[in-house]
FINUTI-290152 format. One line per 3 residues: number of its first residue (from 0); for each residue x, y, z of C-alpha. Coordinates in pm, whole numbers. Layout:
BEGIN
NUM) X Y Z; ...
***
This chain:
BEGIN
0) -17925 1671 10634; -17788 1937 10425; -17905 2256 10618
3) -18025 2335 10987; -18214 2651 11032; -18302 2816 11342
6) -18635 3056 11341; -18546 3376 11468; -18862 3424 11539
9) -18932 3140 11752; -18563 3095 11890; -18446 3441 11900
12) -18151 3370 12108; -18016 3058 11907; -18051 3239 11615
15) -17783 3498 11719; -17518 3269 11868; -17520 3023 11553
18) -17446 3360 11349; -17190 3486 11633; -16999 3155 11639
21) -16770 3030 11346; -16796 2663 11381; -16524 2526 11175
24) -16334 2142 11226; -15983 2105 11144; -15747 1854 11250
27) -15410 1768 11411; -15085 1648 11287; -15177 1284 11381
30) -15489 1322 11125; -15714 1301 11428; -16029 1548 11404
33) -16114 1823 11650; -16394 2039 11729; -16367 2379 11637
36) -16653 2503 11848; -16536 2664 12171; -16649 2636 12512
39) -16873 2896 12671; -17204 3020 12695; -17337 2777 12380
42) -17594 2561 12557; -17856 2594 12323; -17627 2478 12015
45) -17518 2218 12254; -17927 2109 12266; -17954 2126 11903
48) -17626 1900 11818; -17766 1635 12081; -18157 1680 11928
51) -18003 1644 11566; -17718 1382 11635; -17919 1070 11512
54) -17990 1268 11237; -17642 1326 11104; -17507 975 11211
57) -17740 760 10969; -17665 1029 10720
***
């Protein structure tokens, strides 16, 4: 999966926060890798990770 688009049409609200948001990863010192995306109102990014997370595990 290369790309994940979200119909502003259809998902109006979605659409918004995924351009509001920067969702960037970065790590610590130990090499270990965090998640960038911050806590708050971002439950329907949260439903698409968890819809799409099979997805992006078998690559």
């Amino acid at each position: 999966m290369r790309k994940i688009c979200i119909d502003p049409v259809r998902c109006p609200l979605a659409h918004e926060k995924s351009r509001l948001k920067k969702y960037d990863h970065d790590h610590d010192c130990d090499g270990t890798w965090l998640e960038g995306i911050p806590d708050g109102n971002d439950h329907s990014i949260e439903a698409l990770r968890f819809a799409i997370m099979d997805d992006i595990l078998r690559g």
